[in-house]
PATOR-377727 format. One line per field, with one value per residue: residue number from 0; residue in one letter; chain; x, y negated, z of N, C-alpha, C in turn. Coordinates in steps of 0.001 Angstrom, whole numbers, plus 500000, padded with zeros to 6 digits. Layout:
BEGIN
seq	(NUM|...)
type	(A|...)
mol	(A|...)
n.east	(X|...)
n.north	(Y|...)
n.up	(Z|...)
ca.east	(X|...)
ca.north	(Y|...)
ca.up	(Z|...)
c.east	(X|...)
c.north	(Y|...)
c.up	(Z|...)
//
This chain:
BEGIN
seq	(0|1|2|3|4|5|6|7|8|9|10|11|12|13|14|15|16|17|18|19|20|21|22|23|24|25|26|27|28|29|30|31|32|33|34|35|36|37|38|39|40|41|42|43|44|45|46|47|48|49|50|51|52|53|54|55|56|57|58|59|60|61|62|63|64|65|66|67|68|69|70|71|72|73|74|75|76|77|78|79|80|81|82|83|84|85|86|87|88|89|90|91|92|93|94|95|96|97|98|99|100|101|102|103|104|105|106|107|108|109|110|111|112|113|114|115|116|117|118|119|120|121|122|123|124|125|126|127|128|129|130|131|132|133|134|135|136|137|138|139|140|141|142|143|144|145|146|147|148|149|150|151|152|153|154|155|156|157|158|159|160|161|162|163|164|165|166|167|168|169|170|171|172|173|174|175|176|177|178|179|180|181|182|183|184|185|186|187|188|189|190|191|192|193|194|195|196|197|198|199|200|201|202|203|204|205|206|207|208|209|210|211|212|213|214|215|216|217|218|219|220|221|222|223|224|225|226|227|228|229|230|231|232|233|234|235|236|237|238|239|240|241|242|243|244|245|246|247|248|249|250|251|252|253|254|255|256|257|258|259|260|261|262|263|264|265|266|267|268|269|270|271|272|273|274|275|276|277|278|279|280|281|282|283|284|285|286|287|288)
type	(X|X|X|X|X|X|X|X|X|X|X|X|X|X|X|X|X|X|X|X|X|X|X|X|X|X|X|X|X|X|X|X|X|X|X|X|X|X|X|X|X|X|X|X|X|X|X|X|X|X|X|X|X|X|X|X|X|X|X|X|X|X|X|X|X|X|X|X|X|X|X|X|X|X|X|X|X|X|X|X|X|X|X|X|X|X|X|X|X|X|X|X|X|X|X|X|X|X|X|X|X|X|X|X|X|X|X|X|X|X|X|X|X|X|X|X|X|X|X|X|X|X|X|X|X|X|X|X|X|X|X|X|X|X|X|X|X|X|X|X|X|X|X|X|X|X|X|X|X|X|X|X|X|X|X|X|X|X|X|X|X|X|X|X|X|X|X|X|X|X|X|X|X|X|X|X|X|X|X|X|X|X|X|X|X|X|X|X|X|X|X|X|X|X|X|X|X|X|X|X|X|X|X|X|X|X|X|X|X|X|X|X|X|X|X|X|X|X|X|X|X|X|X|X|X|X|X|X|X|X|X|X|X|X|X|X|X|X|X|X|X|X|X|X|X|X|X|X|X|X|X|X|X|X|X|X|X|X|X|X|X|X|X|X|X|X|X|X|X|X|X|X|X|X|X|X|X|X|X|X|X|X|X|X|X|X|X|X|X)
mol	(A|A|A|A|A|A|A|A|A|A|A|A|A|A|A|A|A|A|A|A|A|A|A|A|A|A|A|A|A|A|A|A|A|A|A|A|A|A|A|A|A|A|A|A|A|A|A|A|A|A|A|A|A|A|A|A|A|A|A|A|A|A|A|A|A|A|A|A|A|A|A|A|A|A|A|A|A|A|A|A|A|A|A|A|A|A|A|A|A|A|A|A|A|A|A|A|A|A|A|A|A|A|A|A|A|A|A|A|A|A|A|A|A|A|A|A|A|A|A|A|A|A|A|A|A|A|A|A|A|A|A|A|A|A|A|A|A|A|A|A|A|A|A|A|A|A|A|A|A|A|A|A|A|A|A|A|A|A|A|A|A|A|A|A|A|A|A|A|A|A|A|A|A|A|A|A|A|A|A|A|A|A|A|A|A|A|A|A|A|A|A|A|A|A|A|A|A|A|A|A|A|A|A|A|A|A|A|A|A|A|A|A|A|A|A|A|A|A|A|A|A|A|A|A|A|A|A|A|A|A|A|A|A|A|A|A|A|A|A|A|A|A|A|A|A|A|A|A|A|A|A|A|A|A|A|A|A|A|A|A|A|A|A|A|A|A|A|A|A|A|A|A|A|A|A|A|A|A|A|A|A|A|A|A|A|A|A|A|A)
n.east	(103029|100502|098485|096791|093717|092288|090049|091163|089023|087982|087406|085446|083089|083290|080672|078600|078271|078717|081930|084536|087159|090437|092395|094952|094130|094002|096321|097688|099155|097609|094955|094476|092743|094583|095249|092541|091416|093203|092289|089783|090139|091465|089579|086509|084391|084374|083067|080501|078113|076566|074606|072205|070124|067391|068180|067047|065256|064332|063613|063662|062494|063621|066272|068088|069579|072283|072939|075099|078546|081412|083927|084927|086778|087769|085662|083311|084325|084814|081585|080153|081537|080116|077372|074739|075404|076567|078689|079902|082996|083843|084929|087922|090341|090722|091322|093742|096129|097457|095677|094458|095961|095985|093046|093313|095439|094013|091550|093056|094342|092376|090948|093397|093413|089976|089408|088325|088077|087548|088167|086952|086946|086995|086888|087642|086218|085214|083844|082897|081424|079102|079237|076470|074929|072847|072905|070393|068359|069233|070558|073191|074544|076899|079189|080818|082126|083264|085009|086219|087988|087964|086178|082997|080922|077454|076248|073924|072727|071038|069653|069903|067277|063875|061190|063318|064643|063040|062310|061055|061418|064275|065098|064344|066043|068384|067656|068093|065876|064783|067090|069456|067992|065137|062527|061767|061115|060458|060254|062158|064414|064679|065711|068163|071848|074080|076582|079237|081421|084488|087926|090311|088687|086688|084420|083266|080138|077844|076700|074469|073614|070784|071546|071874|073003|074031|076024|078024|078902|080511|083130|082542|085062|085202|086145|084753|084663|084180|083539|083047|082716|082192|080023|078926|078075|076506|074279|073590|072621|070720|069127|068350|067492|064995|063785|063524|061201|058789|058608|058299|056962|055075|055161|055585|058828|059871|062343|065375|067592|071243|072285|072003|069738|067462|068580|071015|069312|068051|070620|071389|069131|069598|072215|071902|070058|070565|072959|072240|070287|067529|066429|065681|064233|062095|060964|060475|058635|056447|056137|055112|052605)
n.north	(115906|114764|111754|110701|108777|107704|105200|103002|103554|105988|107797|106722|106651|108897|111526|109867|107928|107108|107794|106114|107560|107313|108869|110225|112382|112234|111753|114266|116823|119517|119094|118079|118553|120428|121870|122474|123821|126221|127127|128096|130175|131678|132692|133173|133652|131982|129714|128878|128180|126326|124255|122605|119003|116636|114201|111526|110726|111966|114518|117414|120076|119517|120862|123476|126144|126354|128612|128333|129762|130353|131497|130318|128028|125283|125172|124985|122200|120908|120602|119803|116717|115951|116620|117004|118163|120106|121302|123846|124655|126951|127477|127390|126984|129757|131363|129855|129138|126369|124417|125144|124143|121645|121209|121661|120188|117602|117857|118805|115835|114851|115729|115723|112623|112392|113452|116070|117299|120180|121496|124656|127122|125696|124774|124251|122575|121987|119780|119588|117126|115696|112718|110491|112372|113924|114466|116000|115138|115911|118135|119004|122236|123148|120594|118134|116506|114313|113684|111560|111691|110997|109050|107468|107242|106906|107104|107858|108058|109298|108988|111222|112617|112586|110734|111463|114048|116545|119012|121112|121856|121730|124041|126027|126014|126704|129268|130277|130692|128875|126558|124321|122026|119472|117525|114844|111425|108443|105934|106572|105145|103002|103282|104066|104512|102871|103691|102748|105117|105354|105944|107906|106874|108474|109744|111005|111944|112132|114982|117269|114935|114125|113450|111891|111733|109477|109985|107333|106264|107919|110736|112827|114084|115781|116075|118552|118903|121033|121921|123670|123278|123742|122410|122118|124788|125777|124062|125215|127677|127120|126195|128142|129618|128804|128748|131443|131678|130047|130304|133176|134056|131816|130614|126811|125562|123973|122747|121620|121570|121965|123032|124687|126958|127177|127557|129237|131742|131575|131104|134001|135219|134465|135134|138086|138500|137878|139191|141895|141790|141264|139101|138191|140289|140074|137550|137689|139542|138274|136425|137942|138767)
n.up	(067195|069247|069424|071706|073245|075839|077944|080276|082690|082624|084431|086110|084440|083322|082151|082638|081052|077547|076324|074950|072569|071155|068629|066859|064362|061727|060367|060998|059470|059968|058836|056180|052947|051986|053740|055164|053597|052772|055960|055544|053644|054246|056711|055998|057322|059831|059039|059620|058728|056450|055197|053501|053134|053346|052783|052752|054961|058623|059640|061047|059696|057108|057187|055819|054285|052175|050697|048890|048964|051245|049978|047652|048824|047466|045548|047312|048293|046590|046044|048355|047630|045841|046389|049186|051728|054793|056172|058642|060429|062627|066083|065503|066874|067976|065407|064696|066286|066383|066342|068786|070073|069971|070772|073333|074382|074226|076281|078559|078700|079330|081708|083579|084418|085428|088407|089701|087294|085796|082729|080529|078529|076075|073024|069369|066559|062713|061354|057997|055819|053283|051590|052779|054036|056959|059836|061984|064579|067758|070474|072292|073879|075327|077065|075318|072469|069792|067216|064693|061977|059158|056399|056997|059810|061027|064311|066470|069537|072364|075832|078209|079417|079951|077766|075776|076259|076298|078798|077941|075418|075422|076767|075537|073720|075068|075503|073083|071426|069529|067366|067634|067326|068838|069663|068058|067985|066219|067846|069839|069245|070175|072591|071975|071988|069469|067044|064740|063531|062608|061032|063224|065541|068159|070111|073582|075271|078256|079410|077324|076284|073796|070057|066504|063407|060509|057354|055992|052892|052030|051526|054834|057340|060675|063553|066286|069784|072276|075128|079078|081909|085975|086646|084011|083133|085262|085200|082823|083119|085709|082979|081925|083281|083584|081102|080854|082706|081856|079412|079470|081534|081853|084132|085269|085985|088797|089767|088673|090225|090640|092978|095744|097830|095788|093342|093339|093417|090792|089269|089363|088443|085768|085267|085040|083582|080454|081026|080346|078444|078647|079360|076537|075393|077109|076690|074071|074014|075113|073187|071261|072229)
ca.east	(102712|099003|098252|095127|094106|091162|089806|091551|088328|087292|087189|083884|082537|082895|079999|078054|078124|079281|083342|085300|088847|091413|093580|095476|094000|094132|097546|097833|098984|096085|093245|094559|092622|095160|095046|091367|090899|093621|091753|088638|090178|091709|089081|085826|083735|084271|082166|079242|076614|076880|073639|071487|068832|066753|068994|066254|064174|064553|062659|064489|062290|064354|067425|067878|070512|072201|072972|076620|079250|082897|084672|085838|086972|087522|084582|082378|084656|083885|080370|080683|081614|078770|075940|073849|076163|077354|080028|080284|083736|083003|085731|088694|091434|090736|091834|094556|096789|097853|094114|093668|097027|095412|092128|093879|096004|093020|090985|094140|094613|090958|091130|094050|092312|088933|089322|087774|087295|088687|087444|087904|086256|087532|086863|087131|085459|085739|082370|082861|079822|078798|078698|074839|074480|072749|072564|069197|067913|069429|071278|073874|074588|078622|079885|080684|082940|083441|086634|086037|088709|087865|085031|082373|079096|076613|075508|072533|073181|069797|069618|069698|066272|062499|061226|064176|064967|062389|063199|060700|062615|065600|065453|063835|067221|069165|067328|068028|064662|064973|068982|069455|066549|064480|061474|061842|060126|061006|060193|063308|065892|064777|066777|069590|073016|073967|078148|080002|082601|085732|088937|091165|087650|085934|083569|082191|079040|077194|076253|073489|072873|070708|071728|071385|074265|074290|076981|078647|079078|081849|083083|083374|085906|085330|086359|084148|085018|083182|083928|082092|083061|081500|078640|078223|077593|075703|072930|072779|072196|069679|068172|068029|066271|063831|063211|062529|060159|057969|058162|058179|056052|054220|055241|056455|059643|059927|063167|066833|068780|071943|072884|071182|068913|066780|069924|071897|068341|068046|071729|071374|068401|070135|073153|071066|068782|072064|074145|071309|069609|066195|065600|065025|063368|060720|060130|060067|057601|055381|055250|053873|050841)
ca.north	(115381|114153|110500|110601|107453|107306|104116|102464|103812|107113|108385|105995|106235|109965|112423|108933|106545|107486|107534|106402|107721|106813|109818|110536|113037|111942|111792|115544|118201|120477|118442|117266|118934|122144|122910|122519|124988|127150|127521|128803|131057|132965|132846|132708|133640|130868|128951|129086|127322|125576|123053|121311|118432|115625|112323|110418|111061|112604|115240|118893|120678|119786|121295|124332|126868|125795|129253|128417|130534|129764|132828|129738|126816|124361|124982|124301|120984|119931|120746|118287|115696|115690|117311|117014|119118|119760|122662|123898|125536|127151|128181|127055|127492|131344|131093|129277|128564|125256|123711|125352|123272|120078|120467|121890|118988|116719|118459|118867|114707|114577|116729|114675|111270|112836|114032|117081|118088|120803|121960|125760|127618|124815|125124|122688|123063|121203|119287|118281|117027|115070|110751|109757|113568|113786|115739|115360|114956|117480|118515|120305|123307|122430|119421|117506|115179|114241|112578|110824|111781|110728|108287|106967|107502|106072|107907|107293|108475|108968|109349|112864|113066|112396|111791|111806|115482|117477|120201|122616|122078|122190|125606|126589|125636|127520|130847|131020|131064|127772|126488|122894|120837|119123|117015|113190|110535|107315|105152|106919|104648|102334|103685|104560|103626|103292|103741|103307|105417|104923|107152|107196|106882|109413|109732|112067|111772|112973|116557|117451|113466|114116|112273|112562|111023|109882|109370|106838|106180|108756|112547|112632|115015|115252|117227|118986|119239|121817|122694|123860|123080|124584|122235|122452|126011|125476|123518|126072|129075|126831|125889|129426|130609|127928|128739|132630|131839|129079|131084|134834|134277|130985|129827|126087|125548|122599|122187|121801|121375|123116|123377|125480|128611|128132|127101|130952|133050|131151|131726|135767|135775|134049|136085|139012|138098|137490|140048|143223|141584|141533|137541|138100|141061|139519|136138|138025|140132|137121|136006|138983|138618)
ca.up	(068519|069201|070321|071909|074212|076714|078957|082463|083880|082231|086090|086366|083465|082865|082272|082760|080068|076285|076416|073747|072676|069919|068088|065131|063983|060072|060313|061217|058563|059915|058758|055332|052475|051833|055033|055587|052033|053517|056876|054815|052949|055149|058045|055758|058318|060615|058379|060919|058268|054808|055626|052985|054188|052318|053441|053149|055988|059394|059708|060611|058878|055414|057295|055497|054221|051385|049936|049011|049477|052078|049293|046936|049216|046487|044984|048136|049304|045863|046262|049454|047939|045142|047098|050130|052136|055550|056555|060110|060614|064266|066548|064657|067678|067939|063793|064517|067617|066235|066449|069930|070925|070048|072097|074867|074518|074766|077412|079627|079401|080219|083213|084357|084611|086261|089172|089705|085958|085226|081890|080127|077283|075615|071818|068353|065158|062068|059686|056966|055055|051960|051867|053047|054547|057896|061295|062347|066274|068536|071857|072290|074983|075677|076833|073176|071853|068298|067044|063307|060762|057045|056331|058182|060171|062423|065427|067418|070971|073400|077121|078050|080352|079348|076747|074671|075861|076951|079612|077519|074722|075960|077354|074358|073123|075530|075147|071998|070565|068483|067288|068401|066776|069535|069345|067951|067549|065891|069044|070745|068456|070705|073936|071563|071751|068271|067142|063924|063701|062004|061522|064283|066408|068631|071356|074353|075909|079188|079413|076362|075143|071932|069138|065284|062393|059281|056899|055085|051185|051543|052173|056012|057923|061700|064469|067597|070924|073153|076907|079694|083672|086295|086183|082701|083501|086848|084268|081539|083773|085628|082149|081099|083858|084019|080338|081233|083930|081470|078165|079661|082420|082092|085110|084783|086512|089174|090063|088181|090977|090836|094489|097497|097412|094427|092232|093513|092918|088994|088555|089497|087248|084495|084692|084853|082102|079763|080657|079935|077065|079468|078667|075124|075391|078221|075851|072882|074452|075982|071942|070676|073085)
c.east	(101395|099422|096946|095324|092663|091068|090427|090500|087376|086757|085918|083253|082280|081572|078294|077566|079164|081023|084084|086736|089287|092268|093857|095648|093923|095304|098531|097571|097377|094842|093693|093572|093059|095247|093691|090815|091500|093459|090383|088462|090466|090470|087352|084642|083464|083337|080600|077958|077106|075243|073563|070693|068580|067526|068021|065384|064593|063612|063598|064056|062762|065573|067546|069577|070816|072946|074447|077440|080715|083815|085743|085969|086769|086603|083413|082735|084160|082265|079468|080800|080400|077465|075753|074433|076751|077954|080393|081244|084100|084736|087164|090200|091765|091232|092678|095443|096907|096717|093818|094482|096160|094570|092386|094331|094957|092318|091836|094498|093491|090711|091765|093882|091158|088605|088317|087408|088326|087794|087888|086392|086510|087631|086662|087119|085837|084198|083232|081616|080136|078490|077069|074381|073748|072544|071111|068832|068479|070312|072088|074431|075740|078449|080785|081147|082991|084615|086625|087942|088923|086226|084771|081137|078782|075911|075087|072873|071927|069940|069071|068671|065031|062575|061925|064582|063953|062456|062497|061511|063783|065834|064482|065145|068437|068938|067289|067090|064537|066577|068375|068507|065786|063497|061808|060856|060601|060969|061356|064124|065344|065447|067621|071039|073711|076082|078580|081415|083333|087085|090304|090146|086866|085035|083257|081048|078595|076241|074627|072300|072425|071289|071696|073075|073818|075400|077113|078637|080205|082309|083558|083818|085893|085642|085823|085056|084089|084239|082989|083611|082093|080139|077784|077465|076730|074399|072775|072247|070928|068291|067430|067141|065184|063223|062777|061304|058910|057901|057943|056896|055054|054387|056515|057587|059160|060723|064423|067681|069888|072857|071625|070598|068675|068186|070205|070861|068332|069458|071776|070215|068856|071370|072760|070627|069389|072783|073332|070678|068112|065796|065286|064241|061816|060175|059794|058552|056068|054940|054486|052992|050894)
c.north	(114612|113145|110382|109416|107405|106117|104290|103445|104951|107942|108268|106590|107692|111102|111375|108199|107592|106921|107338|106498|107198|108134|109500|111787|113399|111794|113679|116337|118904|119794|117671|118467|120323|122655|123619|123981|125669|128139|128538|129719|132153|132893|132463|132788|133153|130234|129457|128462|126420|125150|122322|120320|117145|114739|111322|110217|111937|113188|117216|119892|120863|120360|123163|125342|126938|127162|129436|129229|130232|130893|131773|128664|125971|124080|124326|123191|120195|119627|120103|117600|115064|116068|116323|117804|119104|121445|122419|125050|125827|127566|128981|127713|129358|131936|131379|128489|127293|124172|123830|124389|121835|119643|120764|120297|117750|116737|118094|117043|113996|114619|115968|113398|111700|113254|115101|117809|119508|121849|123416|125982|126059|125318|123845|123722|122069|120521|118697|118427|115749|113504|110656|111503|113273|115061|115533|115417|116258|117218|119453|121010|122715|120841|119486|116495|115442|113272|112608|110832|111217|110174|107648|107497|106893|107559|107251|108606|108269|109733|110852|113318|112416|111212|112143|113614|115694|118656|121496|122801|122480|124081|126585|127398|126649|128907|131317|131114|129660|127263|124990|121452|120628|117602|115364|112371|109180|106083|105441|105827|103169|101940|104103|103468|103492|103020|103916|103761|105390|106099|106874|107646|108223|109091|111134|111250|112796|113953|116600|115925|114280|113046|112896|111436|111078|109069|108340|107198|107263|109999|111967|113991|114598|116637|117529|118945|120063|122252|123025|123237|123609|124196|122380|123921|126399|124794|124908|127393|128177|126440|127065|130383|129644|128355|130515|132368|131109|129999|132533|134661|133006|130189|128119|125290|123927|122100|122570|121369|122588|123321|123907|127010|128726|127981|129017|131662|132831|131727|133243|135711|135176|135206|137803|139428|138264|138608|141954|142639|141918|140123|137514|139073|140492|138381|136771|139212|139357|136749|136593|139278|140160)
c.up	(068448|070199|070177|073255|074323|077848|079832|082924|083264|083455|086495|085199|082915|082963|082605|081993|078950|076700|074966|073419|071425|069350|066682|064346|062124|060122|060773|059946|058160|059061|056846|054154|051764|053083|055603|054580|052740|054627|056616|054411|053445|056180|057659|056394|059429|059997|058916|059675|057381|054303|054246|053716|053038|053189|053076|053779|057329|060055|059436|059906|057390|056261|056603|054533|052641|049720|048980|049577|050577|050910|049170|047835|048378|045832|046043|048395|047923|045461|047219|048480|046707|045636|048132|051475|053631|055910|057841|060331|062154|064782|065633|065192|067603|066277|063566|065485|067793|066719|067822|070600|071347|070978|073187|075461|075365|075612|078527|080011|079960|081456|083801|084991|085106|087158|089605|088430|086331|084148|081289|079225|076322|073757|069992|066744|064134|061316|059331|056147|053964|051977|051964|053521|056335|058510|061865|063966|066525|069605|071583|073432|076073|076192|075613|073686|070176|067969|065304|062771|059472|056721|057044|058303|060693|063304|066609|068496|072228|075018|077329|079238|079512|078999|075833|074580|076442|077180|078196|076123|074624|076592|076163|073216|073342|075553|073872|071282|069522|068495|068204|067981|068300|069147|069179|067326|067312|066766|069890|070481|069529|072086|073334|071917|070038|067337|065674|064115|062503|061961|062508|065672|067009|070120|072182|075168|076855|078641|078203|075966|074178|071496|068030|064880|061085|058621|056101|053833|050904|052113|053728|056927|059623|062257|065845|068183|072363|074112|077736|081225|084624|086517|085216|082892|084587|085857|083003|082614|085029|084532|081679|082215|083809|082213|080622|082081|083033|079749|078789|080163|082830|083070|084775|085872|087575|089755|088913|088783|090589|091847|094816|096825|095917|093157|092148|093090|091187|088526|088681|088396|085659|084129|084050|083311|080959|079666|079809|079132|077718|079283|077336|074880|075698|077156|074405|072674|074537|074273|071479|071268|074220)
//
């Protein structure tokens, strides 16, 4: 049985201000070390990315591919906990019913308290990474939560509009043509919010906050939370056309509303663009001159 526990006033505060929850998710079977190997072994292709990076500097260019294998579990978790290491086990629920229960679980008491959420594509992943490992600056697509398991981190949390994100980035982001790295600068940490987390501890934050993490003196085990709603989706299919129109065609977008006309013509050319493989074509076109 999951005990998860969100604010009196998550209602206010949601999609607004950083939210923070409580679970017991270290107290769950799933997540104990034979289960986590177990999940690997069978399903080694979840393992979305097995991440080196210099921890002493933030700078994504050291993020890099650490050439490790997911075959031997044990061998990589102990490779964690002496390395540089971070392990992204992607789309865990689809695995494993038991995992999808949980974030349903959590989603569904989200939804309940928010009036009007109502969240789906609903998906949780697993990092685990190496004591003093880091994530470096980035955004992410989904609405995101993170819920702290085993160790500790700090995470720096930046306002999700200029200049911490920048749109051209950002839809740089969403077309696919760069992963989730976006442009930082050490003057940002000055509009950060900044959060140790603890186990037990988790957070969500409004729609594509950047933020970066780094760990603690010790192996840390955490768990994603990705959803979309229909705004979430109402912004990426405006981001994604605004990034065809400014990488394909030069032209630089000037609205991200996602109500009225131009909202419905961006979303037809996004879906468009997406569903025939004609947005990567067109930008991949525009690079090669």
């Amino acid at each position: 049985m999951l005990s998860f526990g969100i604010p009196d006033n998550i209602s206010e505060i949601w999609d607004k201000e950083i939210v923070p929850v409580t679970h017991d998710l270290g107290n769950n079977p799933l997540f104990s070390d034979d289960a986590l190997a177990d999940l690997v072994r069978h399903n080694p292709d979840a393992v979305r990315e097995i991440a080196t990076m210099d921890v002493s500097t933030e700078d994504s260019a050291h993020w890099r591919d650490s050439g490790l294998s997911a075959a031997d579990p044990q061998s990589l978790f102990s490779a964690v906990r002496s390395g540089a290491l971070w392990v992204n086990i992607g789309h865990v629920g689809g695995r494993d019913i038991r995992y999808q229960r949980l974030v349903d679980a959590i989603m569904d008491s989200i939804d309940d308290a928010v009036p009007g959420q109502a969240s789906f594509n609903r998906q949780i992943g697993i990092l685990i990474s190496s004591p003093r490992a880091r994530v470096y600056y980035h955004a992410d697509v989904p609405g995101q939560g993170l819920l702290h398991i085993r160790g500790e981190k700090r995470i720096w949390l930046y306002p999700g509009h200029e200049p911490y994100l920048k749109q051209e980035d950002f839809e740089r982001v969403v077309t696919a043509v760069t992963a989730e790295e976006i442009s930082y600068d050490p003057s940002y940490d000055e509009a950060a919010t900044v959060i140790d987390l603890t186990p037990g501890n988790g957070l969500f934050w409004p729609l594509n906050w950047p933020h970066r993490v780094v760990n603690g003196d010790s192996l840390n085990v955490s768990a994603t939370v990705e959803y979309h709603t229909r705004r979430t989706r109402r912004h990426f299919a405006v981001t994604y056309a605004n990034g065809i129109m400014r990488q394909a065609f030069g032209v630089a977008p000037r609205s991200n509303a996602i109500h009225g006309p131009a909202y419905w013509s961006k979303a037809a050319i996004a879906y468009a663009c997406r569903k025939t493989g004609l947005g990567s074509r067109l930008i991949r076109a525009a690079q090669n001159g």
